[in-house]
N, C-alpha and C positions, 0 to 999 in steps of 0.2 A: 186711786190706788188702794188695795185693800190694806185692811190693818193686819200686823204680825198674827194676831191673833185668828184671824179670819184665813191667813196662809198656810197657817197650821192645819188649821179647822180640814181645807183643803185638800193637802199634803202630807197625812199622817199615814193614813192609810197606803199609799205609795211609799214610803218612806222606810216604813215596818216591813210591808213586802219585802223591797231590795234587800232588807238590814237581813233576811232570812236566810237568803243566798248569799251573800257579801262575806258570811261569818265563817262559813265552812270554804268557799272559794278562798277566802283572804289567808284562811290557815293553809290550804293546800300550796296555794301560788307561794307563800311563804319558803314552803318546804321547795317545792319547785324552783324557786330563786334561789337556792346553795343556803338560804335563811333559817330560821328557825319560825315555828308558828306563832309565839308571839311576835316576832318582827311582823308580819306580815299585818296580824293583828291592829298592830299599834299605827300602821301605814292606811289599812282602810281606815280609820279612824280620823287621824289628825291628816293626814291630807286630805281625805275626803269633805271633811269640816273645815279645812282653810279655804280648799276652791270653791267648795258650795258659798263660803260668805263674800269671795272674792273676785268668781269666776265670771264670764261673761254669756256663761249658756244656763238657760235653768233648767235643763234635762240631766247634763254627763256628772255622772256617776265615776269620780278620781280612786283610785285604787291598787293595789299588786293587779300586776296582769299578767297574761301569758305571752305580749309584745316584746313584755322586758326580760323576760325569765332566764330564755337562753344567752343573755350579755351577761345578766345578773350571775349568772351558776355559773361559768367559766371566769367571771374576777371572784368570785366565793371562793373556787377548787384550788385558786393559786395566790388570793390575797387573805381568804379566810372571813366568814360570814362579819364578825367583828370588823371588817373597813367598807361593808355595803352602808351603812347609817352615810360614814362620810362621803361615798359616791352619791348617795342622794340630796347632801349639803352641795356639795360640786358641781350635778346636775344642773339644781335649782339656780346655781347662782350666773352658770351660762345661759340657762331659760332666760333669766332676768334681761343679762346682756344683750342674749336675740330680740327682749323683746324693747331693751332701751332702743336699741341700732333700728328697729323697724323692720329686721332680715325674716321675721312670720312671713311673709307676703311670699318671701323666695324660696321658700317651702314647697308650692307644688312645682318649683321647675326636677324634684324629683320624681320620675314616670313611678305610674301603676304599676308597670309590669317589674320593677325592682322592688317597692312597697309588695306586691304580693309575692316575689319569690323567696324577700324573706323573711314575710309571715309562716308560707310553705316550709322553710328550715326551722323556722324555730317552732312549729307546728311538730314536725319530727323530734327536735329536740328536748321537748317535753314530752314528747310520748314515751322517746326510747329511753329518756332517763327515768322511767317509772316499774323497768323492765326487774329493777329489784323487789321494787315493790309489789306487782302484782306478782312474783315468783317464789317470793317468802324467802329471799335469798340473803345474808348478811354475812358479816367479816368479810368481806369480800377487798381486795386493794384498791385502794381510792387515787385514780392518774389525773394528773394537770388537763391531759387532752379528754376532750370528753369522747372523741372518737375509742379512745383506750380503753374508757369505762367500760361502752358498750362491746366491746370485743371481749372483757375479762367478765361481763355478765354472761354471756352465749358460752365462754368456755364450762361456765358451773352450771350449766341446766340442769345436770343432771342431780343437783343437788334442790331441785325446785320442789316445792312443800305445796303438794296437791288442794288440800283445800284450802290454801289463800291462793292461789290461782284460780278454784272453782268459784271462791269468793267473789275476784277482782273481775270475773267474765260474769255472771249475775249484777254486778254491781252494775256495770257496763253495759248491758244490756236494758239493763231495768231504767236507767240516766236515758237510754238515747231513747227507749219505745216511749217513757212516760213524757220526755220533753215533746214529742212529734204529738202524742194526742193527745195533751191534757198540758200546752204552753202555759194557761194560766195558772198552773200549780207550781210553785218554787222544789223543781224534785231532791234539788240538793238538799235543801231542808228537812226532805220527806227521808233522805238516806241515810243522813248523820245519824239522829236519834237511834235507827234500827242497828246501824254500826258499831255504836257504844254499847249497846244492850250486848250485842253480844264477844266485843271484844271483852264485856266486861264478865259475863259468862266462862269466856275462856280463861279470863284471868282468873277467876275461882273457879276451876277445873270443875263446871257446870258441862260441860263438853268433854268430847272424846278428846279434843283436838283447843290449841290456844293460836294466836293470832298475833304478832308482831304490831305493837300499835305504837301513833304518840309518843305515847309515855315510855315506852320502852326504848322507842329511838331518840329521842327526846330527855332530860333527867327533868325538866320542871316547866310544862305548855304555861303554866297560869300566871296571874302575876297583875299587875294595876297597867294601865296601856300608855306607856313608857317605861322606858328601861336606859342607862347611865350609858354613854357610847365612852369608845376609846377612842383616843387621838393620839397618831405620832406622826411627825415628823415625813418617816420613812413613807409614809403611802401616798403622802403628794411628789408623784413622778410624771414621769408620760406616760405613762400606761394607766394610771389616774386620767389623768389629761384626755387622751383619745376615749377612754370607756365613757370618761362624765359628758365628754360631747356625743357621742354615736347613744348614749340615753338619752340625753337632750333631743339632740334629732328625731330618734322614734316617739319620743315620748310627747313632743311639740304636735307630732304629725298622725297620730293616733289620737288626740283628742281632738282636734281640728276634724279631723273623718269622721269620729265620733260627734262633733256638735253638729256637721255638717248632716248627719244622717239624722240626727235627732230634728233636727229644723224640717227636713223631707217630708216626719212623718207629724207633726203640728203645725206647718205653714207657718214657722217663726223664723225670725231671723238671731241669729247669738251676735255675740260681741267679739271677736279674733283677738284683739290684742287684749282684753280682760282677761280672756280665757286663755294665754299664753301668759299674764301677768299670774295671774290665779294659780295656775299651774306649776309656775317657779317657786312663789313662795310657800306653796302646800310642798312640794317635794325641798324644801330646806326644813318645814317644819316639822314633816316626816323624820329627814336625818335629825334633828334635835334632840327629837323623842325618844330614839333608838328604832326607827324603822327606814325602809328600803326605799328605792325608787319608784313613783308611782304616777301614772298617767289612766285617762281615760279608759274606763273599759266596755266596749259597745255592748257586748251582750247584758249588761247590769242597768248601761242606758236606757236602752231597748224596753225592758221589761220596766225600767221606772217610768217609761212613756203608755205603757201598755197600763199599767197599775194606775193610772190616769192624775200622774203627776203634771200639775199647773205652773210651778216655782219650784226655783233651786231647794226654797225650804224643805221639797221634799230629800234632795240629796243630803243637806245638812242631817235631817230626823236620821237619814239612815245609817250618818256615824254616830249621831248620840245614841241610838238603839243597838249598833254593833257594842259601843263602850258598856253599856248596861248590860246585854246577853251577857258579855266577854266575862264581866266581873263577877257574876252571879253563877253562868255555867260553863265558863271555858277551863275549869279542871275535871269537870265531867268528858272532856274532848282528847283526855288525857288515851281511854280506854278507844275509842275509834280506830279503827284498823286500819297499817296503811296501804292495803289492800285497796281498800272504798277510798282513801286519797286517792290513788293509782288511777281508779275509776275514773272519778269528778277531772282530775288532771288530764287526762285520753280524750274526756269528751269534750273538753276545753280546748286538746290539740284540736281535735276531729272540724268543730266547728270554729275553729281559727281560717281553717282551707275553703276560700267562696270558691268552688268547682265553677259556678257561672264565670267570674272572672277570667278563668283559665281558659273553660273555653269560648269564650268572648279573644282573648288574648292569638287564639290558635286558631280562629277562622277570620279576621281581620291583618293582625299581622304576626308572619310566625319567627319574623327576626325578637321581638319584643315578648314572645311565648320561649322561645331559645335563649333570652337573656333571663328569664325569672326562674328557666329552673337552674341555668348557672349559678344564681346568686343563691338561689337556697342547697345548691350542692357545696358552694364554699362555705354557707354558714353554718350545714352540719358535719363537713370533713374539718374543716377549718376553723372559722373562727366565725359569732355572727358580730362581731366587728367587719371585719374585715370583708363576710358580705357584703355588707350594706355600702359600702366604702368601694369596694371594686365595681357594685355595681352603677353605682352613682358616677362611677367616672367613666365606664364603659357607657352607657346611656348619652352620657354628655358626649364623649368621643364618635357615636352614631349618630347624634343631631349635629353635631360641628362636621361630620361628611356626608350629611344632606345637603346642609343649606350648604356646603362649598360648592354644592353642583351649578353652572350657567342655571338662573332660572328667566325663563321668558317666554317670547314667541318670536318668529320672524316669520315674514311675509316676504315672497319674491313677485316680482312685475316682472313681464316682459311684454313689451309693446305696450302699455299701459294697460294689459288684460292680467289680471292673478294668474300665477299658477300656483297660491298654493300657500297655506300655513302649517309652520312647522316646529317643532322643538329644537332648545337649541342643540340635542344629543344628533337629531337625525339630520344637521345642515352635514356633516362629511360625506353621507350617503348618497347625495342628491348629484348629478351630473350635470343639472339645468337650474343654476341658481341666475339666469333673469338678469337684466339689465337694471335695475334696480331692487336696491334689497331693503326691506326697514326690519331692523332691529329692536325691539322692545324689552328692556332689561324690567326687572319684577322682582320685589318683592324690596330685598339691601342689594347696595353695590357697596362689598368691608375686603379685608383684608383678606378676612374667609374665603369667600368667592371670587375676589377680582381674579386673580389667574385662572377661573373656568371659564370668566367671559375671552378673556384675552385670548387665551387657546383656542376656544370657538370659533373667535370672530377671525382667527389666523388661517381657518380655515376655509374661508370664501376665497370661489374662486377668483380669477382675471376678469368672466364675464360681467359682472354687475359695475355700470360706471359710476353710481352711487349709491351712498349709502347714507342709510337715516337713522341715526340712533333716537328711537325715544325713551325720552325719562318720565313720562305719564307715570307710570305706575313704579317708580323707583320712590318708595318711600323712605328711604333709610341709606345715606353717604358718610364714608370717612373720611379721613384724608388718602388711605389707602387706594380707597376707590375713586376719589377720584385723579389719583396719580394714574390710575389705571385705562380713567375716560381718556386721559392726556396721550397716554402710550398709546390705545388703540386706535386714536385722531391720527397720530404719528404713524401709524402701521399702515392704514388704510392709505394715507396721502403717499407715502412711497409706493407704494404701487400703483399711486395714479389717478388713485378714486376722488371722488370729490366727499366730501362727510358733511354732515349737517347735524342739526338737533331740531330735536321738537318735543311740546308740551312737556318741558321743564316743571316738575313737582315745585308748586310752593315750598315745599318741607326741606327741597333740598337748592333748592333756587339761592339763596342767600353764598352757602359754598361755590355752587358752579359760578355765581357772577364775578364773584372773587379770584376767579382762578389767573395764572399768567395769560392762557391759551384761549380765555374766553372772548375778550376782545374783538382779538383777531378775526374769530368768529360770524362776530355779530357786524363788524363793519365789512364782512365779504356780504352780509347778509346772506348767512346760511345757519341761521338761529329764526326758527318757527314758530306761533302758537299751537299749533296742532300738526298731524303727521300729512290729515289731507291736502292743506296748504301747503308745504312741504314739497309733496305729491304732483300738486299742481304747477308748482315754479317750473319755467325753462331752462335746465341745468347747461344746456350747449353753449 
């Protein structure tokens, strides 16, 4: 293994890179999170340097993100930036929790198409809360609902101050063309400097015209990377409660995508639960400090893999190099317009939205394309609590009325010639269901589905004088299910049939022997090893 020294040696230069972008993004996402720019600050910082030394991926890059921003500014608008330190103590200490319990693994039974709908919201939610910004617009009424905001900003257009708008569309322009042809230049980097020059111009009526910056929104960006949090009492409620876990969740499941991507592009494997352990204690040591909520940020990954980072150490260098910048020139960041936040903020929504996904989403399945722009419709009418929450349950509610569907096949004989293999939807359709029918249930027989088999199997007709259920491919029984093998034995024999079984799952073999009905069964000798045996017996 190498020596620290040789990791360095390594990983500086990647390190430095990221710390280039991290400094301006960190300040902006700050402002983006209802925070202020040191908050934000002090969060790339000491989270990013607890999970580099604790994490289980040596790529992800921990930080303010625009995952969190739209949870983060809607408890900011109504609990006030002062109780975000302690939603990121809160966070972390559920992180912990998931990760004592082992519940990281049950993480992906959240689908894509919820995870993208609402990235897509909160993709919105950061753009359009920037609509002050890039419009030069202020005093304006500040509402609980962020839907509000953005209604009480469209009402003042007409109060929009032309060149920070022409500013905030140059900026924005300049961000998207220079990232597309020149990725390996950090552009953020390249635009701050130019921004300060000249907000700071404007400040010394160097200019026809001055520029809303920072500092003017802002009374003091700079400062050592920590700052004294408050505590009371009053902001441990349930509304504490659900925000610190719906951070939790995205912020578990954004670095997880993030390590997992990172591994794609170096053929490495990460560590999950390190890097869910890492995670926890960086976003507590975040709140300590006085800074926010902070998870994985792909696009800072990305470019720390690309900057041809070996080891975490490079993630580490790049909060020790954000702490150094910060100290030496983050009141020079005072003057930076926040117009050019506006900018860097928009193109941070812009490429939050993977377009492939969507439509990937809409030419495969368009139930699952229809549920990710609900959930990002609720999480920018509403709440992005309350997306991610609706859609997680609605998701769940779609997969619990698949699988209650009858899943199998059935075969009908007649004369001992096929006529024919079918699902179990299309046995009611059929008029010639054969003197023999085999049955093969698939996949679980639970609670879930037993009543689609039962109703299925209710509907065979009179002709078939037996019937063969196989359990070959039943890999999964409850007791549910098999109260339900009991009733359809029961069903079938009132009407005369004969019933059988065949090739009995190992996996669920233990239960069926155990049953009252199985017995009986096996001493009619109408219990098989396979269905062709079965097949072949003389039922007369």
């Amino acid at each position: 293994m190498p020596s620290p020294f040789a990791q360095i040696k390594s990983n500086w230069k990647s390190g430095v890179t990221v710390s280039l972008v991290s400094l301006p993004l960190a300040i902006s996402l700050g402002v983006a999170a209802g925070a202020t720019p040191l908050m934000g600050v002090i969060t790339a910082v000491w989270a990013g340097l607890v999970a580099a030394l604790l994490g289980g991926s040596h790529y992800n890059v921990i930080g303010p993100t625009g995952a969190l921003s739209g949870i983060l500014a809607t408890y900011a608008i109504i609990h006030g930036a002062e109780a975000l330190p302690l939603l990121a103590i809160f966070s972390g200490v559920v992180t912990l929790g998931i990760f004592a319990l082992r519940w990281e693994k049950y993480f992906i039974l959240i689908p894509a198409s919820v995870i993208h709908g609402f990235t897509l919201g909160v993709a919105f939610i950061i753009a359009l809360n920037q609509l002050n910004f890039a419009l030069g617009l202020s005093g304006l009424r500040i509402h609980e609902d962020f839907f509000d905001n953005v209604v009480e900003s469209l009402l003042h257009l007409s109060r929009t101050h032309v060149p920070t708008l022409i500013l905030f569309a140059l900026g924005f322009i300049f961000l998207k063309t220079a990232s597309k042809f020149i990725p390996q230049i950090p552009v953020a980097a390249l635009l701050a400097p130019i921004g300060i020059l000249l907000g700071y111009f404007g400040e010394k009526h160097m200019l026809p015209f001055a520029f809303e910056t920072l500092g003017s929104r802002f009374d003091d960006i700079a400062g050592h990377p920590w700052a004294p949090i408050s505590f009371s009492f009053s902001l441990i409620n349930k509304s504490a409660l659900i925000a610190g876990l719906t951070v939790s969740v995205v912020a578990i499941l954004e670095t997880l995508i993030s390590a997992k991507i990172a591994d794609g592009m170096t053929n490495t494997r990460s560590d999950q639960r390190k890097e869910v352990l890492g995670l926890g204690v960086a976003n507590i040591a975040s709140g300590f400090m006085g800074g926010i909520p902070a998870t994985a940020a792909l696009a800072r990954t990305a470019l720390n893999v690309r900057s041809g980072a070996t080891h975490r150490t490079s993630a580490g260098i790049n909060a020790v190099v954000i702490a150094v910048i910060a100290l030496v020139f983050l009141p020079f960041f005072k003057y930076l317009p926040l117009a050019l936040v506006a900018s860097m903020l928009v193109l941070v929504a812009v490429q939050m939205v993977e377009h492939e996904h969507f439509r990937h989403l809409y030419r495969h399945d368009k139930t699952a394309f229809a549920l990710s722009l609900v959930v990002a419709l609720i999480t920018v009418i509403e709440d992005p609590i309350v997306g991610i929450m609706v859609g997680a349950v609605v998701s769940l509610l779609l997969f619990v009325n698949t699988i209650s569907k009858a899943q199998g096949e059935i075969t009908l004989k007649k004369n001992k010639q096929v006529l024919g293999r079918f699902q179990p939807h299309e046995l009611k359709d059929l008029e010639d269901h054969g003197d023999m029918l085999v049955y093969r249930f698939a996949g679980q027989l639970t609670y879930i589905s037993a009543q689609a088999h039962i109703q299925t199997i209710s509907e065979i007709t009179s002709s078939p004088r037996v019937v063969i259920l196989s359990l070959r491919n039943l890999f999964y029984l409850d007791v549910d299910g098999l109260d339900a093998i009991a009733e359809i034995i029961e069903m079938l024999e009132s009407k005369g049939k004969k019933v059988g079984l065949s090739g009995i799952n190992p996996l669920i073999a233990p239960l069926i022997e155990n049953a009252d009905w199985y017995p009986r069964l096996l001493d009619a000798k109408r219990v098989f090893p396979t269905t062709s045996q079965a097949l072949e017996v003389n039922w007369e």
